[in-house]
GUVOKOL-151415 format. One record per residue (C-alpha): residue number from 0; residue in one letter; chain; x negated, y negated, z negated. Coordinates in Angstrom, 2 decimals. Example, Ala and Ser with C-alpha at 12.3 -4.5 7.8 and 13.67 -1.06 7.14 Angstrom:
! GUVOKOL-151415
+------+------+-------+---------+---------+---------+
| resi | resn | chain |       X |       Y |       Z |
+------+------+-------+---------+---------+---------+
|    0 |    A |     A |  -12.30 |    4.50 |   -7.80 |
|    1 |    S |     A |  -13.67 |    1.06 |   -7.14 |
+------+------+-------+---------+---------+---------+
! end
This chain:
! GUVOKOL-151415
+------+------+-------+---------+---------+---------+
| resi | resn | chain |       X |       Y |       Z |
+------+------+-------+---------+---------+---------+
|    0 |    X |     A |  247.07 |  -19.94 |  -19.60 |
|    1 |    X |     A |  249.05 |  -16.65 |  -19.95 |
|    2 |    X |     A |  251.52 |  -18.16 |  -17.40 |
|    3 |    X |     A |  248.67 |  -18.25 |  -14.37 |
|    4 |    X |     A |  246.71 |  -15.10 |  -14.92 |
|    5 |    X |     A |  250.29 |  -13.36 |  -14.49 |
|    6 |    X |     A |  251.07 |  -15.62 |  -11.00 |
|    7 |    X |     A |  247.46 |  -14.52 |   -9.81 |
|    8 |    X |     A |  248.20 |  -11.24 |  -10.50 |
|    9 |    X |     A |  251.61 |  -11.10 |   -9.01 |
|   10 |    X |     A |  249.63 |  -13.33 |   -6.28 |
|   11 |    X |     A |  247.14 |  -10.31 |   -5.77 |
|   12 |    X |     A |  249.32 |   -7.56 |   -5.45 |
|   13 |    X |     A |  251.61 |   -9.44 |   -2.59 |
|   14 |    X |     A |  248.68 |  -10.37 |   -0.99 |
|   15 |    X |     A |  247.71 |   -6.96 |   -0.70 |
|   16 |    X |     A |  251.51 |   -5.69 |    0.30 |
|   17 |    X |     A |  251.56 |   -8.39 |    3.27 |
|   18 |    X |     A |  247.99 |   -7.15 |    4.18 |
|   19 |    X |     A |  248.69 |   -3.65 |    4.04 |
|   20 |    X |     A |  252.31 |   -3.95 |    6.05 |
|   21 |    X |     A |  250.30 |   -6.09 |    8.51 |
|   22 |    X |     A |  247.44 |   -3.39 |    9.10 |
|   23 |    X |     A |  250.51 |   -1.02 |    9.22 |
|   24 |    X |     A |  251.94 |   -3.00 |   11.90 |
|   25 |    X |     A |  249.29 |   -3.05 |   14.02 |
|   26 |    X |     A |  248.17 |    0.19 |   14.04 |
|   27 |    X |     A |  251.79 |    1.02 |   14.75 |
|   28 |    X |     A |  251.68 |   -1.35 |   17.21 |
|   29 |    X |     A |  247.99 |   -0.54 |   18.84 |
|   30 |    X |     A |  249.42 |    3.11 |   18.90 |
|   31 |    X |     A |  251.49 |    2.61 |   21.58 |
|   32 |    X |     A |  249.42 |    2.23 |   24.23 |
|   33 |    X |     A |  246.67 |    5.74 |   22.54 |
|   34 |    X |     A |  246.67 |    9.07 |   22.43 |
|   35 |    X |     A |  247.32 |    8.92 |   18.63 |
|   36 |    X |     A |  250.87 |    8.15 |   18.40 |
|   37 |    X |     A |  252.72 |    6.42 |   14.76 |
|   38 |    X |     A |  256.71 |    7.89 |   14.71 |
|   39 |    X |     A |  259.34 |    6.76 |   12.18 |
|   40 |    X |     A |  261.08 |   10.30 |   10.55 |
|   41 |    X |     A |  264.85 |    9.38 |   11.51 |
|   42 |    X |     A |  266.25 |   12.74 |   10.03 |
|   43 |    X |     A |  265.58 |   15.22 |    6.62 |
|   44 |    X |     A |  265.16 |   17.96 |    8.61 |
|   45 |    X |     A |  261.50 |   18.46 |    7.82 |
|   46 |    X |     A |  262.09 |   17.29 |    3.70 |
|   47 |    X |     A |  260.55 |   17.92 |    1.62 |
|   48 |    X |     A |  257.45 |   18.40 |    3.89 |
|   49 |    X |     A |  258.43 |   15.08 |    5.13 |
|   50 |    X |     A |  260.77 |   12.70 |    3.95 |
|   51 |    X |     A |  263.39 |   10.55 |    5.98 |
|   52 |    X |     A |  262.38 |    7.07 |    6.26 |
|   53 |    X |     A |  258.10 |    7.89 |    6.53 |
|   54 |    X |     A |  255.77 |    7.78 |    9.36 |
|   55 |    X |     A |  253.94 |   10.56 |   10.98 |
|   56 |    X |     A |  250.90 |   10.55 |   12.59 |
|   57 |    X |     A |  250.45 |   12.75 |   15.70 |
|   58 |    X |     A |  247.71 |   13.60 |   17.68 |
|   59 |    X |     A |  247.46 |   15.46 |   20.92 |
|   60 |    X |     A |  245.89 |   18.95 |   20.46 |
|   61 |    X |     A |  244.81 |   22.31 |   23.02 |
|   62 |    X |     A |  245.69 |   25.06 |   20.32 |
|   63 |    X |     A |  249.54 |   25.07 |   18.59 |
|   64 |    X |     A |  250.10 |   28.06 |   16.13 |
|   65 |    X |     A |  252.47 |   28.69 |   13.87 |
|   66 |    X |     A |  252.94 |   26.71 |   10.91 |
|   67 |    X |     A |  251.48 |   23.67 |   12.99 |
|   68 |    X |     A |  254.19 |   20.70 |   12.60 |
|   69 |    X |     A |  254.65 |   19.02 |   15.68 |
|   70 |    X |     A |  256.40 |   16.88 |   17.80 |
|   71 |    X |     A |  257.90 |   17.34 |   20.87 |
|   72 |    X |     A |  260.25 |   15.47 |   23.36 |
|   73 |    X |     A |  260.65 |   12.47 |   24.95 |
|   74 |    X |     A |  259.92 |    8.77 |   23.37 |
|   75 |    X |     A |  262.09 |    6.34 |   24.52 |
|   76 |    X |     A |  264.44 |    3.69 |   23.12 |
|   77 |    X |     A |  267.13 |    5.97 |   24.15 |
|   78 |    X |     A |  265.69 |    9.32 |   23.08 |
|   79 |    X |     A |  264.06 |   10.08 |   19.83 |
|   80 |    X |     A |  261.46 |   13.10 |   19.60 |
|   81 |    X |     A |  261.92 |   16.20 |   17.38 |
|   82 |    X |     A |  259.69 |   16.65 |   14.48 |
|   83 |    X |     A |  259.69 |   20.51 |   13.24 |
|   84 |    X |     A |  257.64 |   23.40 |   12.12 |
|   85 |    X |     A |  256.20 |   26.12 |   14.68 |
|   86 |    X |     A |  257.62 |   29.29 |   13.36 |
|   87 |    X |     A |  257.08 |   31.72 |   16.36 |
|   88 |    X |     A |  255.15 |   31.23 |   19.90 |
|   89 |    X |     A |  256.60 |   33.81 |   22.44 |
|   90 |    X |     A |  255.51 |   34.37 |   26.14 |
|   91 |    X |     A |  257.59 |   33.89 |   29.03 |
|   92 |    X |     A |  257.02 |   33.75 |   32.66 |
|   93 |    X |     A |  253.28 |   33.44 |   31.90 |
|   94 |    X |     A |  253.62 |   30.25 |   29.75 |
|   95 |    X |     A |  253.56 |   29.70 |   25.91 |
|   96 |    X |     A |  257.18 |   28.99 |   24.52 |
|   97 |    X |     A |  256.97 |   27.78 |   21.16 |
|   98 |    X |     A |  260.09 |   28.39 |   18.51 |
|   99 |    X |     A |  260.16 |   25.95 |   15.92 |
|  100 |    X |     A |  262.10 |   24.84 |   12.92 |
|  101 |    X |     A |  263.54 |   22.18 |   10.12 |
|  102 |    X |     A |  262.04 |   23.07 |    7.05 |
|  103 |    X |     A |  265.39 |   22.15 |    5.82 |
|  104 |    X |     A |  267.51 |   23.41 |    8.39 |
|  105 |    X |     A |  268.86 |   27.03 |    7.98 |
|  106 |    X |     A |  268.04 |   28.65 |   11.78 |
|  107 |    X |     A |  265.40 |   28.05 |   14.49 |
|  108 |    X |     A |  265.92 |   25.45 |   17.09 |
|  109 |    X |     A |  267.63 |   26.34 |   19.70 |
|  110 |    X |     A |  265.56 |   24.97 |   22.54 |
|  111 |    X |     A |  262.63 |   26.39 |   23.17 |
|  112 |    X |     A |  259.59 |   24.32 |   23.51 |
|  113 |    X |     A |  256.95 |   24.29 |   25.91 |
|  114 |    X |     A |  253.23 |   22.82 |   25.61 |
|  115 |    X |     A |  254.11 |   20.29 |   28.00 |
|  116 |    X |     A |  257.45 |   19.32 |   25.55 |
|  117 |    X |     A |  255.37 |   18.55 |   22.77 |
|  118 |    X |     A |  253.48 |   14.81 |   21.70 |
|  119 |    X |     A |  250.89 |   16.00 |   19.47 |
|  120 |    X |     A |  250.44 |   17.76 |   16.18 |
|  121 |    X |     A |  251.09 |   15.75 |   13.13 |
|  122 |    X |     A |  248.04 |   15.48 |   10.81 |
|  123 |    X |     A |  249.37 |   12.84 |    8.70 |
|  124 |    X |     A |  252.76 |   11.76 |    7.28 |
|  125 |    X |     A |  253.21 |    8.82 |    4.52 |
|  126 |    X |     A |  256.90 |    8.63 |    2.94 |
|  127 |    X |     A |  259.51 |    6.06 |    3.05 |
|  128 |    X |     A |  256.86 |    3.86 |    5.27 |
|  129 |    X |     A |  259.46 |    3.60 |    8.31 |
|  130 |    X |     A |  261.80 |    2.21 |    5.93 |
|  131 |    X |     A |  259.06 |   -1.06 |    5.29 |
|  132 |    X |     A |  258.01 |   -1.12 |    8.82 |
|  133 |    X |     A |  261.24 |   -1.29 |   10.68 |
|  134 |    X |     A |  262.56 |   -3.89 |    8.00 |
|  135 |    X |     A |  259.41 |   -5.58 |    8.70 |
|  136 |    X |     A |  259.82 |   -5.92 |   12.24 |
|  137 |    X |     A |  262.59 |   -7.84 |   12.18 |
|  138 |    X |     A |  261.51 |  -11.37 |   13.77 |
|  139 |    X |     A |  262.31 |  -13.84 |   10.18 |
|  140 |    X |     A |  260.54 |  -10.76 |    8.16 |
|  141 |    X |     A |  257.52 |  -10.76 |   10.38 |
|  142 |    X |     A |  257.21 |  -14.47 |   10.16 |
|  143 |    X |     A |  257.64 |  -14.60 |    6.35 |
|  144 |    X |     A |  255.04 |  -12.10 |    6.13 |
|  145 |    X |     A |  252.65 |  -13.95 |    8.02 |
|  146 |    X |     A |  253.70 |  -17.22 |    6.67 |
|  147 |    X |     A |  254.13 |  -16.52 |    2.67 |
|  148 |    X |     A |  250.25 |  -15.35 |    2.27 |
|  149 |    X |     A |  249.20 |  -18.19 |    4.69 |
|  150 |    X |     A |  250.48 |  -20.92 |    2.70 |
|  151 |    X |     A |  249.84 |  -19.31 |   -0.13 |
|  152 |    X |     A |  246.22 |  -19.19 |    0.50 |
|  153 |    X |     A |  246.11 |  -22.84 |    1.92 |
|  154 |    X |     A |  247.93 |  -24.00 |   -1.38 |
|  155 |    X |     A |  245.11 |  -22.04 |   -2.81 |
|  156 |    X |     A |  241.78 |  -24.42 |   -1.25 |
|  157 |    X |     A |  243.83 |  -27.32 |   -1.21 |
|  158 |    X |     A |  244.31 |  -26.88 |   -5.22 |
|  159 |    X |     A |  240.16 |  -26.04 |   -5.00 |
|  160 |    X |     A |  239.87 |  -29.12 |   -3.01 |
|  161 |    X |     A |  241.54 |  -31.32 |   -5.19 |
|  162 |    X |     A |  239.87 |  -29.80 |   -8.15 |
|  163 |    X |     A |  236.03 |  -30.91 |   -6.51 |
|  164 |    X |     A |  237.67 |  -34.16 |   -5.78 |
|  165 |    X |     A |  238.32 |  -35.06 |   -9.09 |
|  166 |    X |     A |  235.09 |  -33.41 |  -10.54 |
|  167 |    X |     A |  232.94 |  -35.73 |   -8.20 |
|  168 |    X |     A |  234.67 |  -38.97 |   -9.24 |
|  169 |    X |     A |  234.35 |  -38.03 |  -12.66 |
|  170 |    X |     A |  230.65 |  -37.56 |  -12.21 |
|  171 |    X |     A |  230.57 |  -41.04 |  -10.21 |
|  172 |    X |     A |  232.28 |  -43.07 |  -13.36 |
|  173 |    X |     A |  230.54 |  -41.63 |  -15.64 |
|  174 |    X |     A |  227.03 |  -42.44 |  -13.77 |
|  175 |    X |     A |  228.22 |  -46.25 |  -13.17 |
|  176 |    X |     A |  229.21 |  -45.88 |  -16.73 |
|  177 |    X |     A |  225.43 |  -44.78 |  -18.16 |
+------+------+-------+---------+---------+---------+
! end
């Protein structure tokens, strides 16, 4: 008895894993095509703000100031955008330059950014995420994912099933029987 309340449990919490990766997923997924954008941190220049391997969340915004974490650049499969901190915003030729900065790296960047550089602001970050994501988009992970909780729950009602089955021909002999 001992031995099935610990498979349900361990049942439970991967079933909630494969449903939380999967929501991940898709959001990351359905974010593609938004203004709200889902990035995997490929560096530690912004730790211990925010570590290498999680996911930020950016969202366009008018107003930048300093201390605002952003991210600017172009995403492509070729380029990868720069997460960093706003430390200064400086005017030149009439436009807004923003100087920003790794938390963790020693000196300010050396490009200067411009409002139309940057993605969005990020107003959320969750660590080590990107690490379960892009291991999870590999094509036999994904399938596993979906597949593992699928059968599982089909084991599940077919047990159930099985179960009613033999609780209705019980019933039957044992009404022939009387």
């Amino acid at each position: 008895m001992r031995y099935m309340k610990i498979l349900n449990i361990i049942y439970y919490v991967f079933l909630v894993c494969a449903v939380t990766l999967i929501l991940l997923l898709l959001f990351f997924v359905l974010s593609a095509n938004s203004k709200t954008k889902i990035l995997i941190v490929q560096s530690g220049s912004m730790e211990p703000a925010i570590k290498t391997g999680g996911i930020v969340v950016i969202n366009p915004n008018d107003n930048y100031k300093a201390g605002d974490i952003i991210t600017f650049g172009k995403i492509s499969k070729v380029e990868t955008p720069t997460t960093h901190r706003i430390v200064k915003t400086e005017i030149k030729d009439n436009q807004i330059i923003y100087i920003t900065k790794g938390d963790a790296n020693n000196g300010t960047d050396l490009r200067e950014v411009k409002k139309s550089d940057i993605v969005g602001k990020v107003i959320f970050s969750l660590p080590y995420a990107g690490y379960v994501i892009n291991f999870s988009k590999k094509p036999i992970v994904f399938v596993l994912l979906l597949l593992i909780p699928t059968a599982t729950i089909i084991y599940e009602e077919i047990k159930k099933i099985r179960n009613e089955v033999a609780k209705n021909k019980t019933k039957t002999s044992e009404a022939k029987a009387n």
